[in-house]
GUVEX-857738 format. One record per residue (C-alpha): residue in one letter; x, y, z. Coordinates in steps of 0.02 Angstrom, whole numbers, padded with zeros to 5 digits, always signed. Example, Ala and Ser with C-alpha at 12.3 -4.5 7.8 and 13.67 -1.06 7.14 Angstrom:
<atoms>
a+00615-00225+00390s+00684-00053+00357
</atoms>
This chain:
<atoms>
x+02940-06395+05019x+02792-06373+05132x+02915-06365+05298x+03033-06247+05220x+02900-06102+05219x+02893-06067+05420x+03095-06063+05404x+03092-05949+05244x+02960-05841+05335x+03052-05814+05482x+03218-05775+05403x+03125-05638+05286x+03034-05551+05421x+03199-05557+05544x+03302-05504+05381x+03195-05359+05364x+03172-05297+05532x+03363-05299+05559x+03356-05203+05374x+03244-05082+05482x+03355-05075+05624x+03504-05038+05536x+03441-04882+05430x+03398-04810+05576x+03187-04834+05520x+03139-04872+05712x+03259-04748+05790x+03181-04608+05875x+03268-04458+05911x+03182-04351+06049x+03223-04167+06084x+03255-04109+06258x+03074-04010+06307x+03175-03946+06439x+03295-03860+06374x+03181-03786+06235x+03074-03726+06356x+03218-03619+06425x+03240-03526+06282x+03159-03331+06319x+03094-03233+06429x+03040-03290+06622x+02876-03252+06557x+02889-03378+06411x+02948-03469+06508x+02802-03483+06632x+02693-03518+06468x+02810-03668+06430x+02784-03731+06596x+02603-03749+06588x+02616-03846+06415x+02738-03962+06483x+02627-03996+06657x+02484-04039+06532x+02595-04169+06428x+02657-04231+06610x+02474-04235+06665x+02396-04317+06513x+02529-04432+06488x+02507-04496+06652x+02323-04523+06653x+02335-04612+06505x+02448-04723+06583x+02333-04741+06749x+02176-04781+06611x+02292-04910+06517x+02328-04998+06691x+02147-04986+06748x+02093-05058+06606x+02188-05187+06575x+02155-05239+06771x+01979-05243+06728x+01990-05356+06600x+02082-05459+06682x+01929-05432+06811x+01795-05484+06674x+01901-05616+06606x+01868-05709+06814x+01707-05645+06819x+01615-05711+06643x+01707-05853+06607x+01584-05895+06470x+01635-05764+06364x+01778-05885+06288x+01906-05746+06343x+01838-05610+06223x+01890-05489+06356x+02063-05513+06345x+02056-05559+06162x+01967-05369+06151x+02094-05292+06293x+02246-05214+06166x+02124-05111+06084x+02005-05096+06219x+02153-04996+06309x+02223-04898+06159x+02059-04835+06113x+02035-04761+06310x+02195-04687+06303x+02165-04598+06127x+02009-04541+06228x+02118-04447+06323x+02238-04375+06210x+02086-04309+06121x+01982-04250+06290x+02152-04163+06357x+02213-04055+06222x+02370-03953+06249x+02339-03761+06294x+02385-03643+06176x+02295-03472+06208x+02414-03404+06325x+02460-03222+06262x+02419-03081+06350x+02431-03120+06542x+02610-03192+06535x+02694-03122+06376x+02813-02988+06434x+02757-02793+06355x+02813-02768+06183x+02863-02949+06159x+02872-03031+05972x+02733-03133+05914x+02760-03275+05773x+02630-03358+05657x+02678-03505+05585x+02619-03510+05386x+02675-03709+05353x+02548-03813+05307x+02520-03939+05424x+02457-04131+05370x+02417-04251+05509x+02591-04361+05512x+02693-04227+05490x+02774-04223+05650x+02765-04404+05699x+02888-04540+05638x+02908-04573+05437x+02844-04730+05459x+02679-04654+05581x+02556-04663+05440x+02594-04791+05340x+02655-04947+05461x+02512-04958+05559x+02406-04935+05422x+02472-05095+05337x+02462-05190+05500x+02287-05126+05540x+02238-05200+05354x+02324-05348+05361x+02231-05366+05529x+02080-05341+05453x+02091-05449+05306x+02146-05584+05425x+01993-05562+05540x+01879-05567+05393x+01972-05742+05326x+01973-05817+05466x+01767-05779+05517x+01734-05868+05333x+01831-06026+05376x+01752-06028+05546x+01632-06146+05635x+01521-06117+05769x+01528-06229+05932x+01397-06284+06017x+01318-06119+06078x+01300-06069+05885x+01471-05941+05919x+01570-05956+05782x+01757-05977+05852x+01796-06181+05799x+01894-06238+05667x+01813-06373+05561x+01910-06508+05482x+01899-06688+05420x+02018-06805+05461x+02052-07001+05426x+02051-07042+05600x+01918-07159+05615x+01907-07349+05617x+01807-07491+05607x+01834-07632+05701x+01789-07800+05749x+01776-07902+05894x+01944-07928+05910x+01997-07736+05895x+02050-07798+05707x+02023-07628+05602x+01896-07689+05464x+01917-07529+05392x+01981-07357+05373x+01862-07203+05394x+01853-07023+05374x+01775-06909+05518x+01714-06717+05529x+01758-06628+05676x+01804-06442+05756x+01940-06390+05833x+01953-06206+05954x+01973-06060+05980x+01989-06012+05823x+01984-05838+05772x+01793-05818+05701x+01687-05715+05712x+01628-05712+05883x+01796-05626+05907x+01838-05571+05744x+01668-05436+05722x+01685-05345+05897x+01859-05337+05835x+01826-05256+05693x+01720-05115+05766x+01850-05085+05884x+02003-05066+05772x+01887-04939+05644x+01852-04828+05813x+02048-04847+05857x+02112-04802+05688x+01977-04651+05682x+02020-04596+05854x+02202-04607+05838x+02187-04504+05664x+02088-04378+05756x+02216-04364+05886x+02361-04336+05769x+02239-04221+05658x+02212-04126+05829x+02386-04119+05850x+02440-04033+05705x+02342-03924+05681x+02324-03854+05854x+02394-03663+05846x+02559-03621+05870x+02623-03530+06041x+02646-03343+06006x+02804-03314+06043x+02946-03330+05938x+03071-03392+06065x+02945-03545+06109x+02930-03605+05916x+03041-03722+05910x+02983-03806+06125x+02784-03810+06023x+02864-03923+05893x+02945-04048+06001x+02778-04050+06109x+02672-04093+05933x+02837-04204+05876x+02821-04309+06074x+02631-04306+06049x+02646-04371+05855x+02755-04516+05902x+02686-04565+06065x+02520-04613+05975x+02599-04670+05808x+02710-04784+05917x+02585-04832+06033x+02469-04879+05921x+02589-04970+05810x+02628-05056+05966x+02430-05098+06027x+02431-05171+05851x+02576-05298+05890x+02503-05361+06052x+02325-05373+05987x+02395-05493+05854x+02468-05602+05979x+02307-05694+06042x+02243-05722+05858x+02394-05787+05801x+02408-05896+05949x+02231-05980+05917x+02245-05989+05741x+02433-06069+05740x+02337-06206+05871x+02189-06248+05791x+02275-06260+05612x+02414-06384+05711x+02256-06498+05790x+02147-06480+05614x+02290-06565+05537x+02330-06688+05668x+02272-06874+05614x+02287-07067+05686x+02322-07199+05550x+02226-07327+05545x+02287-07466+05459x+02161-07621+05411x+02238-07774+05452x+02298-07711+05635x+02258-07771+05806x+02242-07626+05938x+02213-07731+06060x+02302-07737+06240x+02347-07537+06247x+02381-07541+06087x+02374-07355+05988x+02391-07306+05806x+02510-07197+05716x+02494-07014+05719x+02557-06888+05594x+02503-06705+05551x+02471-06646+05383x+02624-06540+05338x+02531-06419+05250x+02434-06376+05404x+02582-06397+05497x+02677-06269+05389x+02543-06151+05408x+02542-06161+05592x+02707-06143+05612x+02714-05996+05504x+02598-05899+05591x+02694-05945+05789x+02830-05875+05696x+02751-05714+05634x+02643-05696+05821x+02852-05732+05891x+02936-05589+05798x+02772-05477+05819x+02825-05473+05989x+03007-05445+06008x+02955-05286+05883x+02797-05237+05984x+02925-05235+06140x+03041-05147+06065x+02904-05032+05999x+02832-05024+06184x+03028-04963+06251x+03018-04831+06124x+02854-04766+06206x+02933-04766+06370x+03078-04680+06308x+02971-04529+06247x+02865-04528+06419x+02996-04551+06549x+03060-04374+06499x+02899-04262+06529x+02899-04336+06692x+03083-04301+06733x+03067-04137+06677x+02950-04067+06792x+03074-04094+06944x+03157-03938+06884x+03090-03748+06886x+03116-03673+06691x+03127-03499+06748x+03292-03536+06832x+03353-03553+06639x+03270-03420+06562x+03331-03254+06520x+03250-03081+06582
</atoms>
């Protein structure tokens, strides 16, 4: 029954992600800024021009921090090899949380009236009440919000089961096995023992509380962001209403995605060491008393299905969290690409006068 669990696991969690796939749930439909942004006045559009050179602008610094700092963990990683690897354990969120930094430290303009608005041209105020995922993705709020828990209350099981090594870090797995043997002078097993030992990296708490911090401040952050978003004022005009809510709809799914994403590839390395030390915690030699091991001689192995299940399992669930944080991380492409392609044409060749 044990082995059937990875198998039953794997077929729910593909079952419902092609469930997903199917309704449409991870389809994103974007709206040409473009084209939007042609719609008024050469004045208007002049004011659409300078929104979209700030998305094009922030967008790409956030892309030159993400690549910067993922270099420089990479950098760390060489550099303090007796960290265990925290720094690229710590590097997903690491990154997301410097490129929320600059979502929030780049805000889109908005007060641009007077200078640019033709004379005697009509003004809009938008009465809607706004909420903070209400122009990013259904699933914006909620998703990440059960992966960033399930993260958590992951962390926090796996720093009580943990061990520490021999530096007093807690990131071993102990165990006890029956791997141990007593034997005489003829390599005759006189009897059967039991052992203690640990088994790493295991997700503990030398990685699990810096983790912890980090994905509070990212959830906060990106909340801000999307808070910022929302409830930044509208553009004046009336012809531009409908451009402002593509740029808050592109802003509300690049960090709903993006962080849904970081989320994905952050659970990667845990999974990884958990999945390994569970498979080595269960791994035993049988000893059997009567035996000779003598001459090269080795014992049976086996691994404790249980553990083995377990392990398996969670490969599984690390397996499909990446196909979908890929997937997730072409969808984020897909909503950049544009605002970077749409600056190689001049919007007031498409405006009216």
């Amino acid at each position: 029954m044990s082995n059937l669990l990875p198998i039953l696991a794997l077929l729910g969690f593909g079952f419902a992600l092609t469930l997903l796939i199917r309704r449409g749930v991870l389809s994103q439909r974007r709206a040409d800024l473009v084209q939007l942004a042609h719609r008024g006045t050469v004045a208007e559009a002049g004011i659409a021009a300078k929104v979209l050179r700030t998305v094009r602008v922030r967008n790409l610094a956030a892309l030159t921090v993400a690549v910067l700092a993922g270099t420089s963990a990479i950098y760390l990683y060489q550099a303090f090899p007796r960290a265990n690897g925290l720094q690229l354990v710590a590097a997903p969120i690491g990154v997301w949380i410097l490129v929320v930094i600059v979502f929030v430290l780049c805000p889109i303009p908005y007060d641009l009236t007077s200078a640019e608005e033709a004379e005697g041209a009509r003004v809009s105020a938008d009465l809607t009440p706004r909420s903070t995922g209400m122009f990013g993705p259904a699933w914006g709020i909620i998703v990440p919000g059960v992966m960033l828990a399930a993260t958590i209350i992951g962390l926090l099981a796996a720093g009580i089961a943990s061990s520490p090594d021999e530096q007093g870090r807690y990131r071993m797995l102990h165990f006890v096995s029956a791997s141990g043997a007593r034997l005489d002078e003829n390599m005759k097993v006189t009897q059967a023992l039991s052992g203690e030992g640990l088994t790493g990296p295991f997700p503990g708490w030398y990685y699990g509380i810096p983790l912890l911090v980090l994905l509070v401040l990212a959830a906060f952050l990106t909340l801000w962001a999307l808070n910022i978003n929302a409830r930044r004022p509208s553009l004046r005009s009336t012809s531009l209403q409908g451009f402002d809510n593509a740029v808050r709809t592109h802003n509300a799914y690049v960090l709903s995605t993006g962080f849904s994403a970081m989320l994905c590839v952050q659970l990667l390395p845990l999974l990884v060491m958990a999945a390994t030390a569970i498979y080595n915690a269960g791994y035993t030699e049988i000893f059997v008393v009567g035996e000779i091991y003598a001459n090269g001689a080795l014992p049976e192995t086996s691994t404790d299905p249980w553990h083995a299940a377990l392990a398996l399992t969670l490969a599984g669930l690390g397996l499909l969290l990446l196909v979908v944080g890929v997937m997730l991380l072409g969808q984020l492409a897909g909503w950049i690409a544009p605002t970077f392609r749409a600056m190689d044409e001049k919007l007031g060749d498409g405006a009216t006068r």
